[in-house]
PLY file of the C-alpha trace (Angstrom):
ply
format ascii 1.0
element vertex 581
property float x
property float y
property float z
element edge 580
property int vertex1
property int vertex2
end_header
-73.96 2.72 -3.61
-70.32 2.34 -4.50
-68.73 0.29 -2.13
-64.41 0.42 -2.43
-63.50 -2.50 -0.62
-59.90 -2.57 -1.53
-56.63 -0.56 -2.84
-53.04 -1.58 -3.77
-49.88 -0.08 -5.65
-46.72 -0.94 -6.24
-43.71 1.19 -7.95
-45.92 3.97 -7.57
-44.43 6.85 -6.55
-42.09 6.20 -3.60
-43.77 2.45 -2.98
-41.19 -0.22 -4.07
-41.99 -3.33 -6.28
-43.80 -5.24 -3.15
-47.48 -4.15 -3.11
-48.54 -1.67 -0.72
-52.34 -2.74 0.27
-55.37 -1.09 2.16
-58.43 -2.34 3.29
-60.43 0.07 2.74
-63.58 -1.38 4.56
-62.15 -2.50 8.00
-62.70 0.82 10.05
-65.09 3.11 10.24
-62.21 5.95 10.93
-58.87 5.99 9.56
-56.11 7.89 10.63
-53.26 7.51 8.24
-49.87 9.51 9.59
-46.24 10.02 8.78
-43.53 12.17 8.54
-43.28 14.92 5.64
-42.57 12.78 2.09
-43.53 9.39 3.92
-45.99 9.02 1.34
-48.99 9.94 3.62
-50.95 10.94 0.53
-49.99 8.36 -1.84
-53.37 6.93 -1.17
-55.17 9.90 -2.47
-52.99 10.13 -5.79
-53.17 6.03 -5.92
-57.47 6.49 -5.49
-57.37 9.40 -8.30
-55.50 7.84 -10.73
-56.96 4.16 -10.64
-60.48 5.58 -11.67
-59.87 8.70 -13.48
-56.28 8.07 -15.23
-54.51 11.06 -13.12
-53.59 11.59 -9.67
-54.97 14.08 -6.53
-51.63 16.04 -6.63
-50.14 18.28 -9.66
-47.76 15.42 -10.23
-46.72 14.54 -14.18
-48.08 11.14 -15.38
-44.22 10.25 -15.78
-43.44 11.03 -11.95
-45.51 8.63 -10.27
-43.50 5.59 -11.57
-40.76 4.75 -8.60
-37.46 6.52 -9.76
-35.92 3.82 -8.27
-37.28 0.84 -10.24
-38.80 3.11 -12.75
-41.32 0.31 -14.94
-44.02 -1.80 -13.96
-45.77 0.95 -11.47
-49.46 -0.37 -11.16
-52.59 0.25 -9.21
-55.42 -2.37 -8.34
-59.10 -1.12 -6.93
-61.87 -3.17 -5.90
-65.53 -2.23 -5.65
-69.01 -3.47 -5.58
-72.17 -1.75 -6.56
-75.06 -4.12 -5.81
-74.04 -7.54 -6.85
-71.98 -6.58 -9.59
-68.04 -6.62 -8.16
-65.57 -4.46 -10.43
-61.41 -4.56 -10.24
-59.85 -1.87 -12.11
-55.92 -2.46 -12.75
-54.41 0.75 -14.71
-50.28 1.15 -14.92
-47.56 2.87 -16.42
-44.61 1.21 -18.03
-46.38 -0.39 -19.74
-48.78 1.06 -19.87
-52.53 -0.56 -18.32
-56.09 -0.16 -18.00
-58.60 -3.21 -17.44
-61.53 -3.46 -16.26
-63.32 -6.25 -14.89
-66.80 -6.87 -13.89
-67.58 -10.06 -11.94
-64.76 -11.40 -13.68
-65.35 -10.86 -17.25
-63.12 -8.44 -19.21
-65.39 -5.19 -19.74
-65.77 -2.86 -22.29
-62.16 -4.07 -23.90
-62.98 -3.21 -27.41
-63.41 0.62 -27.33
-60.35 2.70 -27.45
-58.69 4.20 -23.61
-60.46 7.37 -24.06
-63.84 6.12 -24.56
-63.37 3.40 -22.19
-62.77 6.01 -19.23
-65.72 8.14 -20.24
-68.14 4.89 -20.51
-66.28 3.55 -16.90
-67.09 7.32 -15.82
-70.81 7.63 -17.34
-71.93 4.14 -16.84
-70.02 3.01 -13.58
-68.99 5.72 -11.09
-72.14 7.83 -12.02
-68.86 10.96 -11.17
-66.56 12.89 -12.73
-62.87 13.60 -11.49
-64.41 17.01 -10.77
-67.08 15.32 -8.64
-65.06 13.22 -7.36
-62.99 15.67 -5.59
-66.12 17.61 -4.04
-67.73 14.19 -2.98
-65.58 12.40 -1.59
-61.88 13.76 -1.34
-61.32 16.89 1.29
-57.77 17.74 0.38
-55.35 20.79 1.05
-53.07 21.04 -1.59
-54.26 20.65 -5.18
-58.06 20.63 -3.74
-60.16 23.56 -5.54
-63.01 24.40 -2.75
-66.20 24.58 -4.66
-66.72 28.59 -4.01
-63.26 28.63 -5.63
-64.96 27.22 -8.94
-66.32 29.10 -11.59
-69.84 29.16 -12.00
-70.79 27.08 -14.41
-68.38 24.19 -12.79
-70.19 24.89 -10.07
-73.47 24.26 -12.17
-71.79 21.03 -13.67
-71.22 19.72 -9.52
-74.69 20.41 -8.71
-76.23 18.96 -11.78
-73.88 15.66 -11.47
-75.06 15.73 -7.90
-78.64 16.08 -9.09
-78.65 13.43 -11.49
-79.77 16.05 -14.51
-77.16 15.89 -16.28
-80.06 13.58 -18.57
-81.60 16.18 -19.62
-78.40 17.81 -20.98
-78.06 14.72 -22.55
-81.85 15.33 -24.12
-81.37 18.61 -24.85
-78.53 16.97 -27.06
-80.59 14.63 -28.63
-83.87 17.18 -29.40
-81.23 19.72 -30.96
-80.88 16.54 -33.33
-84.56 16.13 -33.97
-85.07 19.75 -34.75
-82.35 19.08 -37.13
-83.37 16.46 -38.76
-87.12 18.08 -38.41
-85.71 21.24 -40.20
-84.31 19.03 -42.73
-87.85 17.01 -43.65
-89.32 20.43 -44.16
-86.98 21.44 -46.60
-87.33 18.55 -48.32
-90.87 18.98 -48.35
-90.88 21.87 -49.43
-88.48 21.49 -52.23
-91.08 18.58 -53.28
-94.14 21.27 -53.17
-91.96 23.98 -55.54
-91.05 20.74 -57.73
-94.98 19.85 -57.73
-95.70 23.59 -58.29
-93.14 23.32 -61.28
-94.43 19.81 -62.53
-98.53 21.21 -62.04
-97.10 24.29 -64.76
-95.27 22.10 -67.05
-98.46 19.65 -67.30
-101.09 22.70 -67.76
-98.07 23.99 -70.75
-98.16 20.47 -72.19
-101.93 20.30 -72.31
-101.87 23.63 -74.12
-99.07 22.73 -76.33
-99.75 18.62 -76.75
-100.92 19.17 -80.50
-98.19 21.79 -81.26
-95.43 19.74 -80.60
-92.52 19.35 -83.07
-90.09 16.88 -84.41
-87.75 18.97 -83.27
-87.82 18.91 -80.15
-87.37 15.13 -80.42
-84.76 15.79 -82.89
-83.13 18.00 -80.17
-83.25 15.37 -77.55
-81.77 12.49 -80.04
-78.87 14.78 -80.96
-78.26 15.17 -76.99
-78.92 11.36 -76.62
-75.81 10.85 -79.49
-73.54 12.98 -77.71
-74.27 11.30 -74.57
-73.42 8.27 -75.78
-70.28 8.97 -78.17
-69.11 10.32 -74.65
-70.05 7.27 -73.04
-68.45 5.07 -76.39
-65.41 7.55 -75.49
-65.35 6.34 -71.93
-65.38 2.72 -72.19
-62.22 3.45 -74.52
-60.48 4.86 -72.10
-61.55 2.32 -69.03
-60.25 -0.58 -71.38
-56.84 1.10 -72.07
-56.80 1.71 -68.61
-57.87 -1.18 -67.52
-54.99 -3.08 -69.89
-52.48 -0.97 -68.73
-53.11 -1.93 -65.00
-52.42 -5.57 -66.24
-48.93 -4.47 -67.59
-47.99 -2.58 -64.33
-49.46 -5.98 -62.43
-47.47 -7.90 -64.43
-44.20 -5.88 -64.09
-44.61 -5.34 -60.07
-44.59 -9.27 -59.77
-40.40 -8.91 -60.84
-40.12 -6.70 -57.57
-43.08 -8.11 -55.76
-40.65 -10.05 -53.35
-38.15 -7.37 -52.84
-39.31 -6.43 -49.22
-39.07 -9.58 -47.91
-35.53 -10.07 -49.20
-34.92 -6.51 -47.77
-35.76 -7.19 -44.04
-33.54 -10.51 -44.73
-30.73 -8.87 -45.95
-30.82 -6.05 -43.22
-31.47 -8.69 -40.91
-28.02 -10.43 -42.07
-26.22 -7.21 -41.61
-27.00 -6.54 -38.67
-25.85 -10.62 -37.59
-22.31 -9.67 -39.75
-21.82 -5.89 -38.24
-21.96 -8.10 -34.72
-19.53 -10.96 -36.19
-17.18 -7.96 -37.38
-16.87 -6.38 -33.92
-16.34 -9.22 -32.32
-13.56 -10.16 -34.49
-12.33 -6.52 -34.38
-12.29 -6.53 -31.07
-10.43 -10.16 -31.05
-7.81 -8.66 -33.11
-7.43 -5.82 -31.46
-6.73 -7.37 -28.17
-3.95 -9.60 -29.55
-2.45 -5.91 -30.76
-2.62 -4.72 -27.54
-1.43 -7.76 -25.13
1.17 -9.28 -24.36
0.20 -11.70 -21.57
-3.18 -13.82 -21.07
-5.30 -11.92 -18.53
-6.86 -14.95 -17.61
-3.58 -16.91 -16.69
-0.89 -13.81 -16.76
1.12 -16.04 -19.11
3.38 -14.52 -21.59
1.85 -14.96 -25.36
4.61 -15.96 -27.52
5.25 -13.66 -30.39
4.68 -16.51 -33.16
1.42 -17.31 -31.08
0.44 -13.22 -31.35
1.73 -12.90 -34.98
-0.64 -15.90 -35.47
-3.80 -14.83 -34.16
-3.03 -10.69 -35.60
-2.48 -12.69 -39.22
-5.49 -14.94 -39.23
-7.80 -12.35 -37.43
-7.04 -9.73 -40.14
-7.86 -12.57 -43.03
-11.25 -12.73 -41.07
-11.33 -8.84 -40.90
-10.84 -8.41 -44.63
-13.48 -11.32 -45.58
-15.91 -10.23 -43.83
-15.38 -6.45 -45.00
-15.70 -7.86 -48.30
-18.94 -9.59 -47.30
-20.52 -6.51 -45.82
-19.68 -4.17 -49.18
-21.33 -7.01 -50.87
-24.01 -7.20 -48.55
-24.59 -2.83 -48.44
-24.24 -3.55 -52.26
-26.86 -5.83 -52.15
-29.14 -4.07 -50.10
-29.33 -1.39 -52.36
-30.26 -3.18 -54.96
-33.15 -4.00 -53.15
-33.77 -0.85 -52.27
-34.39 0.32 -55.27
-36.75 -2.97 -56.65
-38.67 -1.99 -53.51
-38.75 2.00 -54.50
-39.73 0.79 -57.88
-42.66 -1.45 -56.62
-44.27 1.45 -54.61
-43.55 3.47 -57.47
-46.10 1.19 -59.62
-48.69 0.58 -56.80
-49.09 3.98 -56.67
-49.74 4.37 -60.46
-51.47 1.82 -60.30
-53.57 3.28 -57.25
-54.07 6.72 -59.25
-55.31 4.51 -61.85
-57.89 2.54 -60.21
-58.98 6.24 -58.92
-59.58 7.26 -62.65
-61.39 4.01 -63.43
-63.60 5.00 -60.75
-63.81 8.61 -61.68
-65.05 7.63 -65.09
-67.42 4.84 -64.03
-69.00 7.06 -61.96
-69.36 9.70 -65.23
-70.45 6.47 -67.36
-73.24 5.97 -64.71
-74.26 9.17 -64.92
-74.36 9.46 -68.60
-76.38 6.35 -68.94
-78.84 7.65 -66.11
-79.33 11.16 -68.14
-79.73 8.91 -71.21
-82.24 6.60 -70.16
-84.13 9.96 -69.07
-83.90 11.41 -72.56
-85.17 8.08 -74.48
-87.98 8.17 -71.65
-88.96 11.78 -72.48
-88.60 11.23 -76.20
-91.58 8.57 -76.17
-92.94 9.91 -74.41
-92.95 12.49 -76.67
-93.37 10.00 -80.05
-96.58 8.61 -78.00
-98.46 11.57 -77.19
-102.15 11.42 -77.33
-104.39 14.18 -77.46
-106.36 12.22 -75.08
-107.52 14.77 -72.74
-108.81 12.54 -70.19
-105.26 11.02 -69.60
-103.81 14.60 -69.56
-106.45 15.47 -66.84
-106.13 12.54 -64.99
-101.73 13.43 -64.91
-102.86 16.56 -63.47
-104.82 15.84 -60.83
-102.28 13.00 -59.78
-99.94 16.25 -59.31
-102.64 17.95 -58.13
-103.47 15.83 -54.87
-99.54 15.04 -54.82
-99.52 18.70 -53.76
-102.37 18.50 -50.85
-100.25 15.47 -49.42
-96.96 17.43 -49.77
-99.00 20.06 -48.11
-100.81 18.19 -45.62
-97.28 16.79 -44.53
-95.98 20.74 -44.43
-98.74 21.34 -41.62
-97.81 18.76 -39.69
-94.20 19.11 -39.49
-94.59 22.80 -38.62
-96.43 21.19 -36.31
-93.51 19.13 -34.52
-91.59 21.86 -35.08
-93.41 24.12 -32.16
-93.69 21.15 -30.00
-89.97 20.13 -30.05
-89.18 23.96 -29.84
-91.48 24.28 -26.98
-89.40 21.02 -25.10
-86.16 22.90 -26.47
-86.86 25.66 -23.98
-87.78 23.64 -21.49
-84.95 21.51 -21.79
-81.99 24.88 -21.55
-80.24 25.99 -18.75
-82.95 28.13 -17.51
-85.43 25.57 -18.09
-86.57 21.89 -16.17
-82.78 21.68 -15.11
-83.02 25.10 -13.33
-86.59 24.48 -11.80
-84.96 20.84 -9.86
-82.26 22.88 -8.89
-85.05 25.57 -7.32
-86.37 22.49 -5.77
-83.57 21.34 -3.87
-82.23 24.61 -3.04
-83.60 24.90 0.13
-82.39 21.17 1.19
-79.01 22.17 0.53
-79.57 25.36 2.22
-80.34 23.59 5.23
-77.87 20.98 5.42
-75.12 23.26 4.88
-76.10 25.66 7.85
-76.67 22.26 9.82
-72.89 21.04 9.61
-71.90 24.32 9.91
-73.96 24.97 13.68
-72.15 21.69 14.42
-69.12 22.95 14.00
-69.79 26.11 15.99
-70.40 28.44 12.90
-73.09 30.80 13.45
-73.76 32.28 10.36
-76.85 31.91 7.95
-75.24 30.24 4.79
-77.63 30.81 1.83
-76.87 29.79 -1.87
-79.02 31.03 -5.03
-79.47 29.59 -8.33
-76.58 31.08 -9.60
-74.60 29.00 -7.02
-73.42 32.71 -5.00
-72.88 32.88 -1.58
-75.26 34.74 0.24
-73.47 35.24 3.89
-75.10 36.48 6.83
-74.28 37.07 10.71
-77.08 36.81 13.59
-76.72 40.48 13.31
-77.46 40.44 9.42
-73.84 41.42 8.72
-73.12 40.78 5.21
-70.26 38.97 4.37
-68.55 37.06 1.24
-66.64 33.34 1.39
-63.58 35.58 0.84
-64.01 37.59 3.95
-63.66 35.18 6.01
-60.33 33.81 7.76
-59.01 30.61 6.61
-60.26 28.30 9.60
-63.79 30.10 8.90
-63.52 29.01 5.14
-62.35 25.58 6.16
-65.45 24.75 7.92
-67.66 26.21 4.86
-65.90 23.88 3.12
-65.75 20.92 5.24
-70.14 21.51 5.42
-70.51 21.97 1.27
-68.66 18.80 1.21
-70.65 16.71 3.75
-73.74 18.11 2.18
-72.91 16.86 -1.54
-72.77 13.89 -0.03
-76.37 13.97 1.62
-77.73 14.95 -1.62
-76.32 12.79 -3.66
-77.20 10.11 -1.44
-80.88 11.15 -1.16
-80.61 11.12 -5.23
-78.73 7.90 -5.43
-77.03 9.48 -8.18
-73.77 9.21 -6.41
-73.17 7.05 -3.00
-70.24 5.98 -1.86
-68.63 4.32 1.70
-65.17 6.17 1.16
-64.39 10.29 2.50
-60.67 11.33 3.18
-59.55 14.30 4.52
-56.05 15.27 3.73
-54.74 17.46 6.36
-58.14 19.11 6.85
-56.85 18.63 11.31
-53.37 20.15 10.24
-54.53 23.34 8.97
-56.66 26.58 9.66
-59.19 24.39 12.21
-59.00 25.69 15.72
-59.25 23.53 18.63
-62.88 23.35 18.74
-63.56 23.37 14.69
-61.58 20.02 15.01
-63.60 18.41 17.90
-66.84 19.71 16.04
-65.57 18.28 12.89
-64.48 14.98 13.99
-67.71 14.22 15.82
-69.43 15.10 12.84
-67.32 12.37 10.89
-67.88 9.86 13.81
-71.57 10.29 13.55
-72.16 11.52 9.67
-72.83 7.77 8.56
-72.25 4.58 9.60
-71.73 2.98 6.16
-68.86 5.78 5.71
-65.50 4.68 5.81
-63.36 8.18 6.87
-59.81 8.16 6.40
-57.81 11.29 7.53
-54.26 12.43 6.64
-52.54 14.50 9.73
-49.38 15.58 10.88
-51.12 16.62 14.71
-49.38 14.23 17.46
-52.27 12.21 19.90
-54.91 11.65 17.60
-54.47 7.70 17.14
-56.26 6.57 20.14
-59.23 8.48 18.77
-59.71 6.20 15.70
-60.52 2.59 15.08
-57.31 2.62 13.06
-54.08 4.25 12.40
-52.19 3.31 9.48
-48.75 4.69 9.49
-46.33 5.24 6.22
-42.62 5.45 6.97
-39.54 5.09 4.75
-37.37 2.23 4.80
-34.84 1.78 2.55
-35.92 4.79 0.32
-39.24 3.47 -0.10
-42.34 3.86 1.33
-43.92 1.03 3.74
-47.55 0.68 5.10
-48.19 -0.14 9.43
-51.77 -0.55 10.80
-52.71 -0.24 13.79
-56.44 -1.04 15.31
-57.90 0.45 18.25
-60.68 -0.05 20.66
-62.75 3.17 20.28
-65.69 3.54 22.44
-66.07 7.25 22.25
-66.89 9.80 19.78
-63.80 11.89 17.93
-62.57 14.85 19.43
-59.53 16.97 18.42
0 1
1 2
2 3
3 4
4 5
5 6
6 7
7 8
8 9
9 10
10 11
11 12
12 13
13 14
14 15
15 16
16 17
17 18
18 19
19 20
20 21
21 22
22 23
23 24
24 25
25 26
26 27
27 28
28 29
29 30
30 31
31 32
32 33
33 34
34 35
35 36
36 37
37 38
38 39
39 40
40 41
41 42
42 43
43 44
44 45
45 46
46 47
47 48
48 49
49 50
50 51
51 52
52 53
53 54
54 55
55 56
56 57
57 58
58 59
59 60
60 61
61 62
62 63
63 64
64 65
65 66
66 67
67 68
68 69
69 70
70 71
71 72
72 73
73 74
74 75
75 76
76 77
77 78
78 79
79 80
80 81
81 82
82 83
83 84
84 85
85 86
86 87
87 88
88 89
89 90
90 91
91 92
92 93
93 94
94 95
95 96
96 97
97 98
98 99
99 100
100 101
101 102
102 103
103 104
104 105
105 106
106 107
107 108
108 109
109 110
110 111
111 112
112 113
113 114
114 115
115 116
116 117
117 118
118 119
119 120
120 121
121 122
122 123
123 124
124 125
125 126
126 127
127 128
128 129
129 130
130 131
131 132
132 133
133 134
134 135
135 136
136 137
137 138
138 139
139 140
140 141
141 142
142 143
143 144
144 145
145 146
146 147
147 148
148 149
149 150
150 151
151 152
152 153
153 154
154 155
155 156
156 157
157 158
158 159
159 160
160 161
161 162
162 163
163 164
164 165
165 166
166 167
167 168
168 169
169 170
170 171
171 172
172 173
173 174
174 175
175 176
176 177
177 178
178 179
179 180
180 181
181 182
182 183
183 184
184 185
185 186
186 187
187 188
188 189
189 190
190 191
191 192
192 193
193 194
194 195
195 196
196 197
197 198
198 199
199 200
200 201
201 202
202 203
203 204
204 205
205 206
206 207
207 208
208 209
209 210
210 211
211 212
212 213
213 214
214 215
215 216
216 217
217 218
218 219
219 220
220 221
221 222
222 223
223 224
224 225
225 226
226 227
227 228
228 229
229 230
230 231
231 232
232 233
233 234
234 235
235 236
236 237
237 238
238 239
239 240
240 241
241 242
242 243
243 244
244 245
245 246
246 247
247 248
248 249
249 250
250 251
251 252
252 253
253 254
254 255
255 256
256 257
257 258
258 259
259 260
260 261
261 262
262 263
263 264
264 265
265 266
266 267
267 268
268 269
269 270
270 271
271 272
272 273
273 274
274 275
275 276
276 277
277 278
278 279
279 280
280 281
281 282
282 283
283 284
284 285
285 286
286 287
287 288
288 289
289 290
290 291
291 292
292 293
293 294
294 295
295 296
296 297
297 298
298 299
299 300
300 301
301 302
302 303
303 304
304 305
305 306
306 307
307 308
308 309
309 310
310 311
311 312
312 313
313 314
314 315
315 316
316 317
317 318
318 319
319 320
320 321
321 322
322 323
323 324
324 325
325 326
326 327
327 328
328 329
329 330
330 331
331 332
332 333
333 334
334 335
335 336
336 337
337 338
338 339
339 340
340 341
341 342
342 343
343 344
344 345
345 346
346 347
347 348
348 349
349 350
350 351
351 352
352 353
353 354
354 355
355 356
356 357
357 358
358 359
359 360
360 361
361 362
362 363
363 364
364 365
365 366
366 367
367 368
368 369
369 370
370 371
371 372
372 373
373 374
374 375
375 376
376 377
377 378
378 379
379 380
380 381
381 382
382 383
383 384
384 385
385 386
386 387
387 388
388 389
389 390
390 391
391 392
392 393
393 394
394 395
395 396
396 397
397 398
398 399
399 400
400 401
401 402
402 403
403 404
404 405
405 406
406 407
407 408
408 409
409 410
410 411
411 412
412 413
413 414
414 415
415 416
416 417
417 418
418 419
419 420
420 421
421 422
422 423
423 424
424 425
425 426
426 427
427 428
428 429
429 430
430 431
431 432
432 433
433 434
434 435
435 436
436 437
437 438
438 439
439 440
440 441
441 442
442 443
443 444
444 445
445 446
446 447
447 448
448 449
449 450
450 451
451 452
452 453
453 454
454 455
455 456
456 457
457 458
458 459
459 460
460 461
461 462
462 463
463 464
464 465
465 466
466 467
467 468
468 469
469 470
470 471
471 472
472 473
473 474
474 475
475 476
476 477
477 478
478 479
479 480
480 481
481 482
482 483
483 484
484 485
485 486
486 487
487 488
488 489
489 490
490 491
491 492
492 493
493 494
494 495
495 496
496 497
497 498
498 499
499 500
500 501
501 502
502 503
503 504
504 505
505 506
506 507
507 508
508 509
509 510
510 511
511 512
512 513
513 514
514 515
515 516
516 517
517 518
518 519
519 520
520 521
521 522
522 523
523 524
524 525
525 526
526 527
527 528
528 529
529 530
530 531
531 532
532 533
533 534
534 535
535 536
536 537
537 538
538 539
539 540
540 541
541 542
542 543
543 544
544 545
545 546
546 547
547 548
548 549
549 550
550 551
551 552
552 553
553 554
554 555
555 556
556 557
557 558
558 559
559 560
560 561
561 562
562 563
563 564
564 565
565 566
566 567
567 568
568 569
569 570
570 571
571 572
572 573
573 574
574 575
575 576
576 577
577 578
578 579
579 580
């Protein structure tokens, strides 16, 4: 189980550069209130984008740093699972994301992107996208899961479920069959080659006593041109090879010529500042008449003066920076020249390689030849030896053949898992399984919150709606207070199952402005003692604009603006009684 034990942000969004903090452990229901653009929802964005890199709301990345104080915008989680206790810090100007487990740095070496999906996989056990059906109940940006699309619907369910595994094996066999496809071509390539090499062995039987000194003749006029090639090629690798040594030698003149760039640009940009300042020295003695400091008159001998020797200081240092731009460019050009000759000498090194390789290959083809050719120059008409080559090749072929059967073999087995593993398959058969739970829970929560309807999902995750009367209907048909309490029970049901799975458990569930909106009187009473008495490891934390609700909460934490900037009041109350609206 997830515990989050603590939040805090600061220059995010409309918080200033003083933390804003929340104990998220301290009640079991939270009523968090404000006036419109308080900030009442900062939490939900802050949540969002510590763990998943983006927040609740359709806000840019850019627009959650303060506009006031716009750097150093960070938020700071804290959570346990078991005995392992995890901070994640992640911010924005600059930019920030650590994690730490017990402690210790984790998982630092692995770029962002991989980082979040090995925090996601390995960690939370949850997407962003499960996230927001598990544990967040918003009513802005929130997509109510018979808004999804099937197959996100699927991806819920199967997160949910824990299955996602077998995705993750269906992955894997695809890459056995592969690689099982693969060995059978190879062995069957080594069957055609026996077939070939079983042919060639019967011909040379038949033709060991008619063979020719030409055909060796043939093979040592192929082994010559081989190797006047290969006399060619070391040529070429030695002129090669010297001329590399000359360009060596030569780039060693202009070797240093980057360093003495940065220096020089370095010094002009030290002498552009010294030329300003005298500039602007000069000019002021052009332009005044009396100190601004003292309002004393400057004499005009005093002026004259400063004008003269300022302008000698003017033109030296003009001088100096021609000499300097001159300068530079010379540099510029050793440096151009020395990238000119690494990259010949780059190409060069390539064709080295290049004809190494074709060296290799000439030498392999020739050792091949000289094998065959005395092979040739030793025949012996021994038949025994011939027969004994044969049936080498021979039972070669039954192994070849015996390995054939058995791959084809593997083949139907991991085909067999293959189907298994699909959509349709094991994955669709654990959904069939918990169908029926689901079912269940979901007409539970909604007959607690007066709903009288039998609320039936298939396999295909569509609504199947019916009225005591067996009206018909679809989650569309229905009025927006009816579809808030469908999706107030699919919520609270995740939940359940993912808590009977262990596959996802967590102590935290806010509702943001789920009381403000299409709920009637009694769909809020029903709702809020369903929160009250849903679980008592649950932290709830509700975001509402309705007036009277604090005394029904263990404790309200109001945001207001001070200043421009949001600020954070708690309250805690004595409750004794269950949540009504």
């Amino acid at each position: 189980m997830i515990i989050f034990e603590n939040i805090r942000w600061k220059n995010f969004l409309s918080t200033g550069n003083v933390f804003s903090e929340i104990d998220l452990q301290e009640g079991r229901t939270n009523l968090i209130v404000g006036s419109n653009g308080a900030g009442k929802s900062t939490i939900l964005d802050a949540l969002t984008f510590s763990l998943f890199a983006k927040p609740f709301r359709k806000i840019s990345k850019g627009s959650l740093v303060n506009s006031i104080n716009e750097k150093d915008c960070v938020v700071e989680i804290e959570f346990r699972i078991g005995k392992l206790e995890y901070k994640v810090i992640r911010g924005i100007k600059p930019n920030k994301f650590e994690i730490y487990c017990n402690g210790q740095a984790w998982n630092q070496e692995s770029s962002v992107n991989e980082q979040q999906k090995n925090f996601e996989a390995n960690v939370l056990k949850m997407n962003y996208k499960s996230f927001t059906q598990i544990v967040v109940l918003g009513s802005s940006t929130f997509v109510p899961f018979m808004k999804l699309p099937g197959s996100q619907r699927r991806d819920i369910i199967e997160d949910i479920l824990d299955i996602q595994v077998f995705s993750t094996m269906n992955v894997l066999l695809k890459d056995k069959i592969r690689g099982n496809n693969e060995e059978i071509r190879d062995v069957d390539y080594e069957l055609d080659l026996l077939k070939d090499k079983i042919e060639l062995q019967k011909q040379h039987m038949l033709s060991l006593q008619q063979k020719t000194q030409e055909e060796i003749d043939r093979k040592l006029d192929k082994v010559k041109e081989f190797k006047e090639t290969e006399s060619q090629g070391v040529e070429d690798v030695e002129i090669l090879t010297n001329q590399i040594g000359r360009l060596n030698e030569e780039m060693q003149e202009y070797s240093k010529s980057n360093g003495k760039l940065q220096k020089l640009n370095t010094y002009l940009i030290k002498l552009t500042h010294k030329l300003n300042t005298c500039k602007k020295e000069h000019k002021f003695f052009e332009d005044n008449h009396v100190c601004p400091t003292c309002t004393q008159e400057l004499s005009e001998e005093f002026r004259n003066e400063k004008l003269e020797a300022g302008q000698t200081k003017v033109d030296e240092m003009n001088v100096g920076y021609d000499d300097l731009q001159q300068a530079i460019s010379d540099e510029q050009k050793k440096f151009d020249k020395f990238t000119e000759l690494s990259t010949e000498v780059n190409n060069i090194n390539t064709t080295i390689s290049q004809t190494n390789f074709q060296l290799m290959t000439i030498r392999k083809q020739v050792e091949e030849l000289e094998s065959e050719i005395k092979g040739l120059e030793g025949a012996s008409p021994d038949k025994k030896a011939e027969l004994d080559k044969l049936q080498l090749l021979v039972n070669s072929k039954k192994d070849f053949a015996k390995q054939h059967a058995n791959l084809k073999k593997d083949r139907d087995v991991l085909t067999t898992a293959g189907q298994l593993l699909k959509d349709n398959g094991i994955k669709t058969r654990i959904i069939k399984t918990y169908l029926p739970t689901m079912n269940k829970l979901i007409n539970d929560f909604l007959q607690r919150m007066e709903f009288y309807v039998n609320f039936t999902l298939n396999e295909n995750f569509e609504e199947i709606i019916k009225s005591r009367y067996r009206d018909v209907f679809s989650y569309d048909s229905f009025s927006e207070g009816e579809k808030a309490r469908i999706d107030i029970a699919l919520l609270l049901t995740w939940r359940s199952i993912a808590k009977l799975k262990n596959s996802v458990d967590t102590n935290l569930l806010i509702l943001d402005e789920i009381f403000d909106g299409s709920l009637d009187q009694t769909g809020t009473s029903d709702l809020g003692w369903i929160l009250r008495n849903f679980d008592e490891n649950t932290r709830v934390y509700v975001i509402s604009h309705k007036q009277n609700l604090d005394d029904k909460f263990d404790r309200t934490i109001t945001v207001e603006k001070e200043k421009n900037y949001s600020i954070i009041k708690e309250t805690v109350h004595e409750v004794s009684h269950a949540l009504v609206g």
